[in-house]
C-alpha positions as CSV (number, residue, x, y, z in Angstrom):
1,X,136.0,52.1,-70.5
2,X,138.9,54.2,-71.5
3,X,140.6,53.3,-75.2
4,X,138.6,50.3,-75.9
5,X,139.6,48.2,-79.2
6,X,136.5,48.2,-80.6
7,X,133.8,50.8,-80.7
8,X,130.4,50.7,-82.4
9,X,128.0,53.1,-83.1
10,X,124.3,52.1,-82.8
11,X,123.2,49.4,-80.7
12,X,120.6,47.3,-83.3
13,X,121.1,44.2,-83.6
14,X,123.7,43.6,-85.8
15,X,126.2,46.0,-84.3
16,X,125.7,44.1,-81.2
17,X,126.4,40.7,-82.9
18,X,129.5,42.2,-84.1
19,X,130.5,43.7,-80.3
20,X,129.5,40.1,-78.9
21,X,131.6,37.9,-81.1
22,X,134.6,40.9,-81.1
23,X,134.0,40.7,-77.5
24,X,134.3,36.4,-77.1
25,X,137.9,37.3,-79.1
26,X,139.4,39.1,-75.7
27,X,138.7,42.5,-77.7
28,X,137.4,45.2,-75.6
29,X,134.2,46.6,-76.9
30,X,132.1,49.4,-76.3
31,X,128.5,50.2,-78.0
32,X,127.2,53.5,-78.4
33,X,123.6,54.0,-78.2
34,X,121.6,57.3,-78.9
35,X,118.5,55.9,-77.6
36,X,117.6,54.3,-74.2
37,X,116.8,51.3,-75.6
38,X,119.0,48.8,-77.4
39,X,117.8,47.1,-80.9
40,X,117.4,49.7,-83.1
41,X,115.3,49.2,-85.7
42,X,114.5,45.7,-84.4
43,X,113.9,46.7,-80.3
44,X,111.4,46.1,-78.0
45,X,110.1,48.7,-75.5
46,X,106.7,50.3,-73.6
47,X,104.9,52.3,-76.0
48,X,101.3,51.2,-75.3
49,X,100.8,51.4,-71.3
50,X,102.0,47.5,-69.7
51,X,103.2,46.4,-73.7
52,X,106.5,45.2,-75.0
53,X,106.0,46.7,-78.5
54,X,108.2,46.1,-81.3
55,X,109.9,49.0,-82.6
56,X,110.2,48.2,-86.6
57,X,110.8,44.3,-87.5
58,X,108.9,41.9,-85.4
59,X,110.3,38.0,-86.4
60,X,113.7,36.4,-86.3
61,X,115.0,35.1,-89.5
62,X,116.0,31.8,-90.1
63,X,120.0,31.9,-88.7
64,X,122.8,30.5,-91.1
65,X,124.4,27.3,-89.7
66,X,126.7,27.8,-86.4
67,X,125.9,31.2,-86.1
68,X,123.3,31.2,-82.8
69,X,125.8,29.1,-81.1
70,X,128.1,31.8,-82.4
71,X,126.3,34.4,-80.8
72,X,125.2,32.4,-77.8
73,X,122.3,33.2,-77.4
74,X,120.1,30.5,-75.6
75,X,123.2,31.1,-72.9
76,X,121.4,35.0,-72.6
77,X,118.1,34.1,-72.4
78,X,116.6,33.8,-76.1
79,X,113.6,31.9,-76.2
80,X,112.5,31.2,-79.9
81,X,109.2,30.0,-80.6
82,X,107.7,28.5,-83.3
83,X,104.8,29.9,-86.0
84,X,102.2,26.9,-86.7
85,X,100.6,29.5,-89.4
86,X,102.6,31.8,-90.7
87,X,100.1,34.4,-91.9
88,X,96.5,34.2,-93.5
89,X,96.3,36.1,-96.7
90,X,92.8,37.8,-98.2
91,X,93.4,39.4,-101.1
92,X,90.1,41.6,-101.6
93,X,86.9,42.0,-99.5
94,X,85.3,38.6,-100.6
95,X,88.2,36.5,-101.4
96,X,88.9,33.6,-99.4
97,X,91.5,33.5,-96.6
98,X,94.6,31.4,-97.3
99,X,96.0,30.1,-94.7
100,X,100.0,29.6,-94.7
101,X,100.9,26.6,-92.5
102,X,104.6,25.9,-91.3
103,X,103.9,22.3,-92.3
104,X,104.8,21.9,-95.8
105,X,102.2,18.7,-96.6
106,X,99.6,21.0,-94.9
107,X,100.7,24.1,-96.9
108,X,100.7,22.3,-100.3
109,X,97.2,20.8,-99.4
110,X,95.8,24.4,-98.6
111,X,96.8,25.8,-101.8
112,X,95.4,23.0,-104.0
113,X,92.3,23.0,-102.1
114,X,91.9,26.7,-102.3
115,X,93.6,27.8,-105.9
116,X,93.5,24.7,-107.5
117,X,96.1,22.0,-109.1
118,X,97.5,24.8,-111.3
119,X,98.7,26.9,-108.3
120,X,100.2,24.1,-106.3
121,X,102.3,23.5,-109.8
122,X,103.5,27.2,-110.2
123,X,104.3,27.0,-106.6
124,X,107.0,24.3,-107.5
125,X,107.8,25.8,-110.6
126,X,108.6,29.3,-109.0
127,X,110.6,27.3,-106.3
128,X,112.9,25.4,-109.0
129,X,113.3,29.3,-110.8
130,X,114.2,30.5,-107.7
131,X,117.0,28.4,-107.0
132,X,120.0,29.8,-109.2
133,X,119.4,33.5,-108.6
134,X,118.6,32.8,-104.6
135,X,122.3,30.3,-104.9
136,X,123.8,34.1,-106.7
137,X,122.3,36.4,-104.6
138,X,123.6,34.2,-101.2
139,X,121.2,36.0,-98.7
140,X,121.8,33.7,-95.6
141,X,125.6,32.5,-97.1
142,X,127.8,33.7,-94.1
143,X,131.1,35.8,-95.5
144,X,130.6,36.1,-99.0
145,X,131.8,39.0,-101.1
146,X,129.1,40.2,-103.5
147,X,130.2,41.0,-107.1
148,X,128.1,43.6,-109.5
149,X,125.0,43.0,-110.8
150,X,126.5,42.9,-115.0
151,X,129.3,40.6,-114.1
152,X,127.1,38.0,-112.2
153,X,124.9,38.1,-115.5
154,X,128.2,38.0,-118.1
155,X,129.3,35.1,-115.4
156,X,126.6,33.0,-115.9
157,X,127.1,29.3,-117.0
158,X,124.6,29.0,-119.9
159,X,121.7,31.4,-121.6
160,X,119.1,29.7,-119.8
161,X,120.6,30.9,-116.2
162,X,121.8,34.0,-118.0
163,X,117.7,34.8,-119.0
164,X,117.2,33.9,-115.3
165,X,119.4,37.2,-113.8
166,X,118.3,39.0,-116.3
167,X,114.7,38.7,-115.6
168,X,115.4,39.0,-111.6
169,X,117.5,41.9,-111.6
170,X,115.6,43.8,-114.4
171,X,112.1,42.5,-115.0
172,X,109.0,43.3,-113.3
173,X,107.5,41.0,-110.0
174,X,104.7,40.4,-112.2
175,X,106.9,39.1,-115.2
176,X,107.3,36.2,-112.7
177,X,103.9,36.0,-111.3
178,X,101.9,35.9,-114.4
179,X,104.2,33.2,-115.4
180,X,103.5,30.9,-112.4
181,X,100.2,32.0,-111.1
182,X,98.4,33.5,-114.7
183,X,94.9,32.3,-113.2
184,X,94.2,36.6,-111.8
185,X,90.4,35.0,-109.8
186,X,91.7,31.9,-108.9
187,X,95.3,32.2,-108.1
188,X,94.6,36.4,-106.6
189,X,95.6,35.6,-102.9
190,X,99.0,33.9,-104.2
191,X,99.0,36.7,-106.3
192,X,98.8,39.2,-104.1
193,X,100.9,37.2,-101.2
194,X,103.5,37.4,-103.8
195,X,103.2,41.2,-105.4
196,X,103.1,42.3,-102.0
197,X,106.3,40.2,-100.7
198,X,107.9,42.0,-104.0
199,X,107.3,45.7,-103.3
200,X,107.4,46.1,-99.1
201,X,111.1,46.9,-99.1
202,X,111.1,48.9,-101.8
203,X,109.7,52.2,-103.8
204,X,107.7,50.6,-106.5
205,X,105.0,48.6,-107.6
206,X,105.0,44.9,-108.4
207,X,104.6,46.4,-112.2
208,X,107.5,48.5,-112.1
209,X,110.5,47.3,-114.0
210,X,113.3,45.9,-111.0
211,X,110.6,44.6,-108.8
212,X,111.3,40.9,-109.6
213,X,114.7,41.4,-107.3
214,X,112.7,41.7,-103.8
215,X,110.7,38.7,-104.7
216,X,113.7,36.4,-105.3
217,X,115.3,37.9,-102.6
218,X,112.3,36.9,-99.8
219,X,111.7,34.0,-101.7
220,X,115.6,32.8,-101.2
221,X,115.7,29.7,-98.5
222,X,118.2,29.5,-96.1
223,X,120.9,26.7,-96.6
224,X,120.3,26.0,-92.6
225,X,116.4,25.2,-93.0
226,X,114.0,26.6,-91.1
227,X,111.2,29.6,-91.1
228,X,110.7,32.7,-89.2
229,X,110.0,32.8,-85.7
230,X,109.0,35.0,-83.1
231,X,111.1,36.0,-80.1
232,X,109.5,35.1,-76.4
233,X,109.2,38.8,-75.2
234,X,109.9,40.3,-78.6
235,X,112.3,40.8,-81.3
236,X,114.2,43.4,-79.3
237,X,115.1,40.2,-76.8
238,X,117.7,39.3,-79.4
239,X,119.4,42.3,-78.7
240,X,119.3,42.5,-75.1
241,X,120.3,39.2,-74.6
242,X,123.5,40.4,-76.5
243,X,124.1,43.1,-74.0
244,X,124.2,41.0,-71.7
245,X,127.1,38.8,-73.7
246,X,128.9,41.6,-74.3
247,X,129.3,43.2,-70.8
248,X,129.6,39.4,-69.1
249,X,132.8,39.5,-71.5
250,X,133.7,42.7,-70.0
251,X,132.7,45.1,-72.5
252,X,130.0,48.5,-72.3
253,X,126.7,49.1,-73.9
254,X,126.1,52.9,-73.3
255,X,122.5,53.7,-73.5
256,X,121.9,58.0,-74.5
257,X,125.2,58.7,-75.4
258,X,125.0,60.0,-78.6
259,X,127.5,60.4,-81.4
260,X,128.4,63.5,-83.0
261,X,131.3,62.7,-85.2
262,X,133.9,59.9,-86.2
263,X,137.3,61.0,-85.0
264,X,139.3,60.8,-88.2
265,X,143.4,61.7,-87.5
266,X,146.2,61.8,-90.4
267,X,143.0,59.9,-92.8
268,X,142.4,57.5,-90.2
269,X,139.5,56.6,-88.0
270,X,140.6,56.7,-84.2
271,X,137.6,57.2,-82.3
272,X,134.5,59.4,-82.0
273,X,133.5,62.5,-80.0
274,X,129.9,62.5,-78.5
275,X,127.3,64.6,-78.3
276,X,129.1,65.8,-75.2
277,X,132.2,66.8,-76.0
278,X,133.9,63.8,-74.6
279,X,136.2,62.0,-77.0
280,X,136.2,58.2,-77.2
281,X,139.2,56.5,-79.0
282,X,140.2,53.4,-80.3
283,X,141.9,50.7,-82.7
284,X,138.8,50.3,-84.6
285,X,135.6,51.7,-85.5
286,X,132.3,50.3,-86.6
287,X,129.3,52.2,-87.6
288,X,126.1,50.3,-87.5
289,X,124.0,53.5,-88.9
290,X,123.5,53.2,-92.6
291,X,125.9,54.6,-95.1
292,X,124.5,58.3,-95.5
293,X,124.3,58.5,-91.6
294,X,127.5,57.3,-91.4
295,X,129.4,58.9,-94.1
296,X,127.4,62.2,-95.5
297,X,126.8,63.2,-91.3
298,X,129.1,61.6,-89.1
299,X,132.3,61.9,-90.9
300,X,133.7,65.6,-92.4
301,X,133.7,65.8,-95.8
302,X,137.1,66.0,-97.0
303,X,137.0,62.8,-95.6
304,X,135.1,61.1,-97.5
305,X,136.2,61.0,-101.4
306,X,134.1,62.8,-103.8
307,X,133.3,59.3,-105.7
308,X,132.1,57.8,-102.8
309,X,129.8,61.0,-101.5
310,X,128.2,60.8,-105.0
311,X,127.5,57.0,-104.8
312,X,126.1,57.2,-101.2
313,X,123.9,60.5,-102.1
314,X,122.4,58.7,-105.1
315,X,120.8,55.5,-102.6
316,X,117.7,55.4,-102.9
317,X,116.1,55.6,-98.4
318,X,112.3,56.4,-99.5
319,X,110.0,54.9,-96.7
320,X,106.6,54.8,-97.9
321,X,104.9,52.9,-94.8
322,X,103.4,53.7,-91.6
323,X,103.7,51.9,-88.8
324,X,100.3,51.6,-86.1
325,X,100.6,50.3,-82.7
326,X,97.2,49.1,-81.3
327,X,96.7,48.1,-77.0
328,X,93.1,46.2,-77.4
329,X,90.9,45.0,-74.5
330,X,90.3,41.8,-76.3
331,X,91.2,39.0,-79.3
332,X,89.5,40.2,-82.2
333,X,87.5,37.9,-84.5
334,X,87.2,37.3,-88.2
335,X,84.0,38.5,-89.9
336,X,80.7,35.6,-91.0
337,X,83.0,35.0,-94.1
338,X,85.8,34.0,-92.7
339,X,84.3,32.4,-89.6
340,X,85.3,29.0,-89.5
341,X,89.1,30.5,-89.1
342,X,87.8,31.5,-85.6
343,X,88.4,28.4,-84.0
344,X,91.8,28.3,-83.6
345,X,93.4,31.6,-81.9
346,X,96.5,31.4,-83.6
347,X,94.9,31.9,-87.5
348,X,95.0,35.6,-85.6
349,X,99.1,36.1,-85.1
350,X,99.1,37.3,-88.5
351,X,96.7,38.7,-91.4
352,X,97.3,40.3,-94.8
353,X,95.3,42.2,-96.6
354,X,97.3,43.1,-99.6
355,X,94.2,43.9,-102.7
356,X,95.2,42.4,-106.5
357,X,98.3,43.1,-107.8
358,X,96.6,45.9,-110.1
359,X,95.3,47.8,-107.0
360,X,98.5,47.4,-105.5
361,X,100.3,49.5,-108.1
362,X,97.8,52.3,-108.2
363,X,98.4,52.8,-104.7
364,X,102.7,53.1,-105.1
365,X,101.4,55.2,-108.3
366,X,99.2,57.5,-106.2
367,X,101.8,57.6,-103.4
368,X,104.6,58.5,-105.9
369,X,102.1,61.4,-106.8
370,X,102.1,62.1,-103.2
371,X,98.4,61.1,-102.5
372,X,97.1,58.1,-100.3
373,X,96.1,54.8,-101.6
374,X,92.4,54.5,-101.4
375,X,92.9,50.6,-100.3
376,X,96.2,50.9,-98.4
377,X,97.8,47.6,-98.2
378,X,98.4,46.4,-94.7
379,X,100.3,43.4,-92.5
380,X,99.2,43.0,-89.1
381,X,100.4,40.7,-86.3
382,X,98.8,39.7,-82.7
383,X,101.8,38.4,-81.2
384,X,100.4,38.0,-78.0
385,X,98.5,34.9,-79.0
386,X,101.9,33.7,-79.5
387,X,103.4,35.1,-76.5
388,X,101.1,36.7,-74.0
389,X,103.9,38.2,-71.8
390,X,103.9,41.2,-74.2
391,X,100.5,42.2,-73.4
392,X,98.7,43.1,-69.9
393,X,96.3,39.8,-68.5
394,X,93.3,39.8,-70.7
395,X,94.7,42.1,-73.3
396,X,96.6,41.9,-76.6
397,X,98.7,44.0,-78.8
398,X,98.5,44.6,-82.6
399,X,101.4,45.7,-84.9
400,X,100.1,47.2,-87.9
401,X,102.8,47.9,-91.2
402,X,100.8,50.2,-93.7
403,X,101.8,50.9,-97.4
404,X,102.4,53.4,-99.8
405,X,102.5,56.2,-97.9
406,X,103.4,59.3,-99.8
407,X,106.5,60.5,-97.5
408,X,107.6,62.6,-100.3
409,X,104.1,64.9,-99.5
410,X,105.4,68.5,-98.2
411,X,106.2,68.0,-94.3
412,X,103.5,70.2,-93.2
413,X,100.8,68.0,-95.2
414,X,102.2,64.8,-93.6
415,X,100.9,64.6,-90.1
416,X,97.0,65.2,-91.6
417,X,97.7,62.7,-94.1
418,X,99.4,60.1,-91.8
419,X,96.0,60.2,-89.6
420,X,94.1,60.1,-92.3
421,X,95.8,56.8,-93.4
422,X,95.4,55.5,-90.2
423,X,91.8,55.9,-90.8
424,X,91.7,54.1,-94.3
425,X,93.6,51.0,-92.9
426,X,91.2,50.7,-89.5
427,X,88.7,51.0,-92.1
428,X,90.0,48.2,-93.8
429,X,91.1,46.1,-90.9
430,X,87.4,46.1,-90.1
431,X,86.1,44.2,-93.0
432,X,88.1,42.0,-91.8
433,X,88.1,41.9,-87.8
434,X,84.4,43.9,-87.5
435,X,84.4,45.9,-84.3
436,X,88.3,46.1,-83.8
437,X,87.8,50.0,-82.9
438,X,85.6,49.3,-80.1
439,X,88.4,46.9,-78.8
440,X,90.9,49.7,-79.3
441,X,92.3,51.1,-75.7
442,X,95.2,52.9,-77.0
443,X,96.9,53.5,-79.9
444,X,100.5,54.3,-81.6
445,X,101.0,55.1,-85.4
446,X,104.9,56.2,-86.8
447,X,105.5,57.7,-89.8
448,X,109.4,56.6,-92.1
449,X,109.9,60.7,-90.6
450,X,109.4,59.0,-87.1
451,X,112.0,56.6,-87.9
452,X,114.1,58.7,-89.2
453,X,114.5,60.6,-86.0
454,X,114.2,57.9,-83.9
455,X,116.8,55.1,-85.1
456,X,118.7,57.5,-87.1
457,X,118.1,55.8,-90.4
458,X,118.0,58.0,-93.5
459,X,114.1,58.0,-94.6
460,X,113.5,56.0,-91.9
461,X,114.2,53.1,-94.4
462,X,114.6,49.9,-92.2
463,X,117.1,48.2,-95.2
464,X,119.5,50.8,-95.3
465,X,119.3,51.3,-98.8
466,X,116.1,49.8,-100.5
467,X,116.1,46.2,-102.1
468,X,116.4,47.6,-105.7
469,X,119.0,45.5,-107.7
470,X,121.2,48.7,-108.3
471,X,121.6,49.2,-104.7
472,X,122.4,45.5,-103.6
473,X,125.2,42.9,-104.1
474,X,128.2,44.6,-105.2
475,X,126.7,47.9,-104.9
476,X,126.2,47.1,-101.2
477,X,130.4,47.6,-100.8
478,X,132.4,50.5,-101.0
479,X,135.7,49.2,-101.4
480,X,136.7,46.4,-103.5
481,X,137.7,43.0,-102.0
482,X,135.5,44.0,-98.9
483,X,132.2,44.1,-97.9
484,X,132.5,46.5,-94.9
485,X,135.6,48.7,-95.2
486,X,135.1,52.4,-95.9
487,X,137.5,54.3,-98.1
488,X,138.6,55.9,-94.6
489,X,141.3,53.2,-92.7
490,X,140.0,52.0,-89.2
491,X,135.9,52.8,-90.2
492,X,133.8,49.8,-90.8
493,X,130.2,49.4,-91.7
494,X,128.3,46.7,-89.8
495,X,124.6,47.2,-90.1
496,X,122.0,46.2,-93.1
497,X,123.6,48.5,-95.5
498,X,126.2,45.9,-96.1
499,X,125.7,42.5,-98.2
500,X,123.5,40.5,-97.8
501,X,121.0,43.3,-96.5
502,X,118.0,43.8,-94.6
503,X,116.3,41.6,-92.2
504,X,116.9,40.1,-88.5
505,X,120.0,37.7,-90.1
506,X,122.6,38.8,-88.1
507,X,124.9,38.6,-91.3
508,X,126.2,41.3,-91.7
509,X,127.4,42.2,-88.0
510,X,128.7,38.8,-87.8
511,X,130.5,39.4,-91.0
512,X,132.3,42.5,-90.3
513,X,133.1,41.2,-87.0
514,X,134.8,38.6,-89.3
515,X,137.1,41.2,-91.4
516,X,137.8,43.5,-88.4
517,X,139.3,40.0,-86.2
518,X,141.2,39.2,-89.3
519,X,142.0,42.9,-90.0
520,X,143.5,42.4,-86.2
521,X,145.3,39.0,-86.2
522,X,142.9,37.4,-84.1
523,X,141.1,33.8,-85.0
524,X,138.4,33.5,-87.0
525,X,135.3,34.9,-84.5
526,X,132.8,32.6,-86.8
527,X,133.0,29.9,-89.3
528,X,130.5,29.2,-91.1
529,X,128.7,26.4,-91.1
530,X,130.4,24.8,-87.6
């Protein structure tokens, strides 16, 4: 397509949300995709021989209301299916597994049966703490515009709320968990759950002073209702479904075409050149690449004011985590002392293994120091329980996220020590699942540098900027009064780098699909809540 309104670089997910709904306005859209492969950071491809392997995030988000009609996707083919358990937690070798149901009467039932009347209290207490920062922090709120981290706090109605933003956007996870959960033998799987839920999208331990933000921001329910799912086929469906929608409407999706550089003429953005040499222009440009990729590579520098290069140099992209792939010949199942979760298959979708809260931040502390954890914490899913057309007949396939891996180490260093963590977290995953290696036909692990080359994304960080308080909310924009402009004319930002964040939402293509249509003239290409 020659001189296209629209085009976007980087097919993930939320750039093609923003080329679909662009696309459903008459626009003409084209995506630009390095990679052979559309979802980015949230595709689905063959890794493992006869696999659909997720590449990066694995489960769909609970959508804000209207916006899956939005997006149509049950017209292109998404099948979303439900998660009966959620995950089963085991905090240490020894503890007992904790089951997290979807049913809410089941869940609260679990909890005081396991952890006691004390736990199921601190669950509601944490949920009633939750509320006001979750309300400020509007995580699955369509369209806001996020306002800085001091002014929220000066903004708030009364010192109790006040004390409330204070503690989320400065105090420590486990200034909140020792408040709800103080029991450390009882209450250690909620514990952990929870220290763990604070720390894996960030570079610090659930001790470390700003941690308490990621927990809020997990914790933060969705207006809409719902819980996670997975994706029939995998997460990378979503985005191939909105291929589809956006060449049905007439526009492209370019697989290998890579950019080089953002096309900026007389201080505005007009187009990009490829890797090619061939020049692609148009009305608009979106980048859904994070803001270093974007800005600091992409675009020339005397492009780019100096105040801006300094604010995007200072974000903080360290991914600590490793990523394992596992083909196995069998279902695995849980060791003697966790036996009686063998009878039902789908206890097996998904297992965490996260050790106390105390181990957990000596392994960030001897990853910081560039060294491995000696009990690396791990999630790992089975989705083909779930959804056995992502494995072979007879087969399944494992997705294993480890943490803290010390990606700082010298390069040379980090290929040794990335199999040696592989080692440490099989080692681990057999306590759990004994004789998982001997199921083991083939085998995948990724490094953040893997990612980094792969999907483009700066550290291989999957959020685009980690989920510290000084890097979210208002410091998620770069120009006031919008939360996807650039300082350069014509150059949007569409991808997880924009407010609300990280995670398979859709939010913020859908929201700078919103600003560019109005931008244009064009009707509103989502309203919230419809």
């Amino acid at each position: 397509m020659s001189n296209p309104d629209v085009v976007i670089v980087g097919a993930g997910h939320n750039g093609l949300a923003a080329g679909a709904l662009l696309a459903r306005q008459g626009l003409r859209v084209v995506v630009l995709e390095k990679n052979r492969f559309v979802g980015g950071m949230a595709g689905t491809r063959e890794i493992l021989n006869g696999c659909r392997n997720d590449v990066g995030a694995s489960l769909l988000f609970p959508l804000a209301k209207g916006l899956k009609e939005a997006l149509e996707l049950e017209r292109y083919g998404v099948e979303l299916l439900d998660l009966p358990i959620m995950s089963v937690t085991i905090a240490d070798p020894g503890d007992p597994a904790v089951p997290f149901f979807a049913n809410p009467a089941r869940m609260a039932w679990n909890v005081w049966r396991r952890c006691g009347t004390r736990a199921l209290v601190g669950f509601a207490r944490l949920v009633a703490f939750t509320r006001y920062p979750a309300r400020v922090i509007a995580r699955y709120r369509a369209g806001t515009l996020p306002e800085d981290l001091d002014t929220l706090i000066a903004n708030a109605p009364d010192a109790k709320r006040r004390e409330q933003l204070e503690l989320t956007f400065r105090g420590s996870a486990m200034d909140l968990i020792d408040r709800f959960f103080p029991d450390e033998v009882r209450h250690r799987p909620l514990r952990s759950q929870l220290a763990f839920a604070a720390v894996q999208s960030t570079y610090k331990g659930p001790y470390t002073p700003g941690s308490a933000f990621c927990l809020i921001y997990t914790l933060s329910p969705n207006d809409a209702g719902g819980l996670m799912k997975r994706v029939r086929g995998g997460i990378g469906a979503l985005s191939e479904a909105l291929q589809r929608s956006i060449e049905d409407k007439g526009g492209e999706v370019r697989l290998g075409a890579q950019v080089a550089r953002i096309l900026v003429e007389e201080g505005r953005a007009t187009g990009v050149v490829l890797r090619n040499g061939e020049t692609i222009r148009a009305r608009t440009v979106l980048s859904n690449l994070d803001k270093t990729s974007t800005l600091l590579r992409l675009v020339e520098a005397d492009h780019v004011p100096d105040a801006t290069r300094r604010e995007i140099a200072a974000i903080d992209h360290r991914g600590a985590y490793v990523h394992m792939l596992l083909k196995l010949s069998g279902l695995p199942r849980f060791a003697p002392a966790y036996g009686a979760l063998n009878a039902d298959p789908l206890t097996r979708f998904s297992i965490g293994s996260f050790t106390n809260p105390r181990e957990l931040q000596k392994s960030f502390e001897a990853c910081a120091a560039g060294d491995l954890p000696n009990q690396p914490p791990f999630a790992m899913q089975i989705p083909s329980v779930i959804d056995p057309s992502v494995a072979p007949d007879g087969q399944h396939i494992a997705t294993i996220y480890g943490f803290y891996f010390p990606c700082e180490a010298p390069k040379e260093l980090r290929g040794k020590l990335r199999d040696e963590m592989k080692e440490r977290i099989l080692n681990r995953i057999e306590q759990v699942y004994p004789g998982i290696r001997k199921l083991i036909v083939e085998a995948a692990i990724f490094s953040s540098d893997h990612f980094a080359t792969m999907q483009g994304a700066t550290g291989g960080d999957f959020t685009h900027g980690l989920l510290h308080a000084d890097q979210m909310l208002g410091r998620r924009a770069l120009v006031p009064g919008s939360a996807h402009r650039t300082p350069i004319p014509g150059l949007y930002l569409c991808g997880s780098s924009c407010h609300p964040g990280p995670g398979v939402t859709f939010l913020p293509g859908a929201g700078c699909a919103t600003e560019v249509a109005k931008e244009l003239g064009l009707a509103p290409v989502y309203a919230p809540g419809d």
